[in-house]
C-alpha positions as CSV (number, residue, x, y, z in Angstrom):
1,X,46.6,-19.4,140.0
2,X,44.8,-22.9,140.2
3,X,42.4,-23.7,137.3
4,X,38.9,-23.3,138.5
5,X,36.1,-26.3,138.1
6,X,35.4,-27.8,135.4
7,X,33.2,-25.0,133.4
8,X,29.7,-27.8,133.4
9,X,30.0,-28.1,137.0
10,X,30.3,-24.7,137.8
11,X,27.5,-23.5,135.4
12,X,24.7,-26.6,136.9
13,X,26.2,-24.9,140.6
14,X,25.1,-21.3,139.6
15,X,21.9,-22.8,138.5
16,X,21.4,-24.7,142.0
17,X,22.1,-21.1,143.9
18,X,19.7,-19.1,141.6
19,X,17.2,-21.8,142.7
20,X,17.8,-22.5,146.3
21,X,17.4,-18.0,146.4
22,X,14.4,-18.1,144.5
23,X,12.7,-20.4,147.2
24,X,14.4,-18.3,150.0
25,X,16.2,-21.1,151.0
26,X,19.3,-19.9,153.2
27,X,22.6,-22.5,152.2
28,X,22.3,-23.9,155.8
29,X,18.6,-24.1,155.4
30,X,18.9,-26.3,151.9
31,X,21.6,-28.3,154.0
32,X,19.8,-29.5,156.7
33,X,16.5,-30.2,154.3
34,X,18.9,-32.5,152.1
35,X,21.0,-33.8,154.9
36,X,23.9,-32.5,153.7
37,X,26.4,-30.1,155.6
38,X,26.4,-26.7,154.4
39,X,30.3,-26.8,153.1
40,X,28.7,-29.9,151.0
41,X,26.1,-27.4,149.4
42,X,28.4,-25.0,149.1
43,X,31.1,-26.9,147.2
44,X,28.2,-28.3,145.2
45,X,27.4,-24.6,144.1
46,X,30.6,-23.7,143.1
47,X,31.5,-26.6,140.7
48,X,33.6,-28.0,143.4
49,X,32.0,-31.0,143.9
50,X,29.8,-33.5,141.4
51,X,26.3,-33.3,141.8
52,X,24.6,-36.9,142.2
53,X,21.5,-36.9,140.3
54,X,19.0,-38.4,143.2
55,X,20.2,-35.0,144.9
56,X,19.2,-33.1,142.0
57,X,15.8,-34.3,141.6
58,X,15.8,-33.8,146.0
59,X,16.3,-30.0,145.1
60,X,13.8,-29.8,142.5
61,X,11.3,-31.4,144.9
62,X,12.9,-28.7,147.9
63,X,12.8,-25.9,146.0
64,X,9.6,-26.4,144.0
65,X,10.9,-26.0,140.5
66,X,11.1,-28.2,137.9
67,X,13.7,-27.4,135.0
68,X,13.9,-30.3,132.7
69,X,16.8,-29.7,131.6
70,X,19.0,-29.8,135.3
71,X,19.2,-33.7,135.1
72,X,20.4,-33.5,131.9
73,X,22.8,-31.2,132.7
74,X,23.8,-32.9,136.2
75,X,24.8,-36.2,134.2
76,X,26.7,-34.0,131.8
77,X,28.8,-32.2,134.3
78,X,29.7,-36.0,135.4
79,X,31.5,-36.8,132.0
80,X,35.1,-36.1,131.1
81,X,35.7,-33.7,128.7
82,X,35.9,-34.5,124.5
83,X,39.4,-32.8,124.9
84,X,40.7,-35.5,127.6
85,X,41.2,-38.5,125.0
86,X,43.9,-36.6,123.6
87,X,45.4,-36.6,127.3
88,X,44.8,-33.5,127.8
89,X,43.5,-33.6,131.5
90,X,42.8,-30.2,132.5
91,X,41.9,-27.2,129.9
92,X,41.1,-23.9,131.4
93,X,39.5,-22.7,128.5
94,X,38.6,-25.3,126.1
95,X,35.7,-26.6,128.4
96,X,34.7,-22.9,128.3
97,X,34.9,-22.2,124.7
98,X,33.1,-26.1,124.0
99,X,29.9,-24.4,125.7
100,X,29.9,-21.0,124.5
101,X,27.9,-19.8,121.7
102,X,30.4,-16.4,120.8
103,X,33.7,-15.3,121.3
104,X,34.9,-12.1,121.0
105,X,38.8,-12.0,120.8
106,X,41.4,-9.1,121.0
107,X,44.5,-10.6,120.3
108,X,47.6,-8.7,120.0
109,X,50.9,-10.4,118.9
110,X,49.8,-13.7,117.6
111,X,46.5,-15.1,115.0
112,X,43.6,-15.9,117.5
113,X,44.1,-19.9,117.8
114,X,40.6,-20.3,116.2
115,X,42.2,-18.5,112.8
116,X,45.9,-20.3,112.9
117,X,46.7,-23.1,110.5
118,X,48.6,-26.1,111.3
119,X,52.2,-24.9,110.2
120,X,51.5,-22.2,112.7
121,X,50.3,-23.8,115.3
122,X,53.4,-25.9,115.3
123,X,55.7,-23.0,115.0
124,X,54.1,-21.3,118.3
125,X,54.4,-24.3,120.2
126,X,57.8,-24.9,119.3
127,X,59.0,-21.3,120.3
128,X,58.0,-22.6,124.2
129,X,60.5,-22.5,126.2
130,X,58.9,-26.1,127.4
131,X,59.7,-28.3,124.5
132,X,56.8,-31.1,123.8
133,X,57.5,-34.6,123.0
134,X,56.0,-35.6,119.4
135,X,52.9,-36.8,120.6
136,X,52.0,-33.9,123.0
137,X,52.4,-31.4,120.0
138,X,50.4,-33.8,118.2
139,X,47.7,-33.6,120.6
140,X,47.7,-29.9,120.7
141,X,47.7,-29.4,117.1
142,X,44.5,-32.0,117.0
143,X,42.4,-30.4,119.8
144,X,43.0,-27.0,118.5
145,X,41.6,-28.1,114.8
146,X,38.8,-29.6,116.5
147,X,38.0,-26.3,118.0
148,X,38.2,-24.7,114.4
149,X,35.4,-27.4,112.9
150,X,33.0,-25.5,115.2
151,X,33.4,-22.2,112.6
152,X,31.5,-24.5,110.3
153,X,29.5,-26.9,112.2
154,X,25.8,-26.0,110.9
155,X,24.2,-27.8,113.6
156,X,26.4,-26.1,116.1
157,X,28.4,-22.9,114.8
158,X,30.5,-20.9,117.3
159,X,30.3,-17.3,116.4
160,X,33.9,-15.6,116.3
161,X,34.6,-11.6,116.5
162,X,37.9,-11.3,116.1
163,X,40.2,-8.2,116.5
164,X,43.6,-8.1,115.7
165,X,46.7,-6.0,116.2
166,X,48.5,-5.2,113.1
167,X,51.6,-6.6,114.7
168,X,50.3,-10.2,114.4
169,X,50.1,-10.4,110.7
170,X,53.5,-8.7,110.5
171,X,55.3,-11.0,113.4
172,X,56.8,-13.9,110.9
173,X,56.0,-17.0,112.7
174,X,57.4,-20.1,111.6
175,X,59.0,-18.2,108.4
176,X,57.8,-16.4,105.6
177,X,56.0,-19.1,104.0
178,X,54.2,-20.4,106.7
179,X,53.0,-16.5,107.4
180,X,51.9,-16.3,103.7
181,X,49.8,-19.5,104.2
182,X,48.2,-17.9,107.4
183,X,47.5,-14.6,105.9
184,X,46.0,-16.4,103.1
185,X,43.7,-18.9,105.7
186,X,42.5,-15.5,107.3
187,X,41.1,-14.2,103.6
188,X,39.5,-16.9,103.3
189,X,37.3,-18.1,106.4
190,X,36.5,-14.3,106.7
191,X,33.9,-15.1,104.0
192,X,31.9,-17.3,107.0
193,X,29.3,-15.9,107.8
194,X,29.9,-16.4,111.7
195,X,33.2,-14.8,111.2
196,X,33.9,-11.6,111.5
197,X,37.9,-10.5,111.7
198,X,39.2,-6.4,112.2
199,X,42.4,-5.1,111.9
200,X,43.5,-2.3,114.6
201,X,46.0,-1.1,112.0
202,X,49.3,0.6,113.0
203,X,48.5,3.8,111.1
204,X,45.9,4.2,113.6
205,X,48.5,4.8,116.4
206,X,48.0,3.9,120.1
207,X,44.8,2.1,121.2
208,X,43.8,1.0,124.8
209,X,43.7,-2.6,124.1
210,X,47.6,-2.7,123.7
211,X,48.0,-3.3,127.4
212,X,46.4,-7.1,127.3
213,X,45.1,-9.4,124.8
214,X,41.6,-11.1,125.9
215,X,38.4,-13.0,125.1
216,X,34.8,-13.0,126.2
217,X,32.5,-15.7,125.7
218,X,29.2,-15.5,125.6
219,X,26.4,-18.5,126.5
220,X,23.0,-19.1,124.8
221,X,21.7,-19.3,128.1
222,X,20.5,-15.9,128.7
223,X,20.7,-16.2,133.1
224,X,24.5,-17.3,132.0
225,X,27.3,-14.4,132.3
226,X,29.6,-14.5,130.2
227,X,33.5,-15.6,130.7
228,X,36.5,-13.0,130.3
229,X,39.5,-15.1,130.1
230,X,43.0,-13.2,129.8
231,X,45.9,-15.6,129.9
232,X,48.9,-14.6,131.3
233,X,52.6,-15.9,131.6
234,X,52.1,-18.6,134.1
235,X,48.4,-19.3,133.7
236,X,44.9,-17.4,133.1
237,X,42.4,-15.2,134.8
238,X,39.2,-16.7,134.4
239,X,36.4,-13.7,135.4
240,X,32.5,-14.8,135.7
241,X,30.8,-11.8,137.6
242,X,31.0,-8.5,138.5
243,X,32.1,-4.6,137.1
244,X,35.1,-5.9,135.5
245,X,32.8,-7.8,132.8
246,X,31.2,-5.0,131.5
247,X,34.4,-3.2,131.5
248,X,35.7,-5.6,129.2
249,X,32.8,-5.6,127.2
250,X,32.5,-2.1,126.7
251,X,36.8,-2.2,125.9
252,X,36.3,-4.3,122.9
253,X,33.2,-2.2,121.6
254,X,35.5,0.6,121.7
255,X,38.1,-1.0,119.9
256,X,36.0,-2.6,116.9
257,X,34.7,0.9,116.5
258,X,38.7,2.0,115.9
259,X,39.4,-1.2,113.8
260,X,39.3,-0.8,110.1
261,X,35.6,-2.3,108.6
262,X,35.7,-5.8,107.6
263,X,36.9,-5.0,103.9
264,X,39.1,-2.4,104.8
265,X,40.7,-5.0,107.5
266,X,41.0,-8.2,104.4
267,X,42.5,-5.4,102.2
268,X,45.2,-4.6,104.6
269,X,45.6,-8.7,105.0
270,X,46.4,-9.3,101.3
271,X,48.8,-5.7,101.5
272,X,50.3,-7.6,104.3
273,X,50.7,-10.6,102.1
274,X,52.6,-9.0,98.7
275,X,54.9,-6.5,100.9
């Protein structure tokens, strides 16, 4: 399945079609007013396409709404992503995650990549069956910390609800040292305040999350939807609208409420860690 558009462009489109509806502005309508075809729009819309700002500020005037903040935005969706210096060309999800404000994360076999330390990190990524030259893993390793410094960025701090399967403190990745190290990482940033991690503990038997790890991510924009992402064997699933969001939403609500509570869950960590 092809990654979708960069996540900017595609928010600044949604914002274009809420705008062009609100002034009852068919897409072939809005076309010929801009002198634009209609598949032009309509790529426009869907992140396909970059938005030129003298366009922008044409559907402001067309649609009779001024948003301050859609020129800003427009120039935004223009720039490469912070992620692409470390050659990193096309992320699926780290444009995503850069602009949400909360994650919430079922993760079932493995530490949520937001929680692993380095030795981990490095362990995972050499158990893929696509080995990476030194300065790929490099790269990996470095734009996955950088995603971690949001945890305790004060001017910009990513909220992170984190369930996790039993099984992933108990799979011995990268040996038993490096799992003692992890186990020790996730005592410790639970004490963030914008961190909250639950154990679905094996004693607890079956649960209906077993099926498929996931993530939703939520936007400070209220008018945004959030993002279910569910990554899969050969790629991702990347879900914006629809029945099957509130599905998700109301799966992981159901499974903090079998979790263990916070303590309970760093009690059952530090078990984890003298057994």
């Amino acid at each position: 399945m092809p990654t979708p558009p960069p996540f900017r462009r595609r928010r600044l489109g949604k914002k274009l079609a809420r705008m062009r509806i609100a002034a009852k502005l068919t897409l072939d309508d809005a076309a010929k007013a801009l002198y634009r075809t209609r598949s032009t729009l309509h790529r426009i819309e869907r992140g396909e396409t970059i938005l030129d700002v003298h366009l922008a500020k044409s559907m402001m005037d067309l649609y009779d709404q001024y948003d301050p903040d859609l020129l800003d935005q427009a120039v935004r969706a223009r720039e490469p992503g912070w992620w692409t210096t470390f050659g990193i060309e096309n992320q699926g999800y780290v444009d995503v995650e850069t602009e949400a404000v909360e994650v919430c994360e079922l993760s079932l076999l493995v530490i949520p990549g937001l929680l692993q330390t380095g030795d981990y990190m490095r362990a995972l990524f050499a158990a893929h069956r696509l080995a990476r030259t030194k300065r790929w893993l490099e790269n990996d390793i470095r734009v996955r910390r950088i995603r971690q410094e949001r945890l305790v960025d004060p001017r910009n701090p990513l909220r992170l609800d984190a369930i996790i399967d039993e099984a992933a403190l108990r799979k011995v990745v990268g040996g038993p040292e490096v799992m003692c190290e992890q186990l020790r990482h996730l005592r410790e940033v639970a004490d963030l305040p914008n961190v909250s991690i639950r154990i679905l503990a094996d004693a607890g038997g079956a649960h209906a999350g077993m099926v498929s790890s996931f993530a939703l991510l939520d936007f400070a924009d209220p008018l945004e939807p959030p993002v279910l992402f569910i990554e899969h064997m050969v790629g991702a699933v990347h879900i914006e609208e629809g029945n099957q969001l509130r599905e998700a939403r109301l799966e992981f609500e159901h499974l903090a409420s079998q979790a263990l509570g916070l303590a309970e869950s760093i009690a059952l960590v530090e078990r984890v860690l003298t057994e």
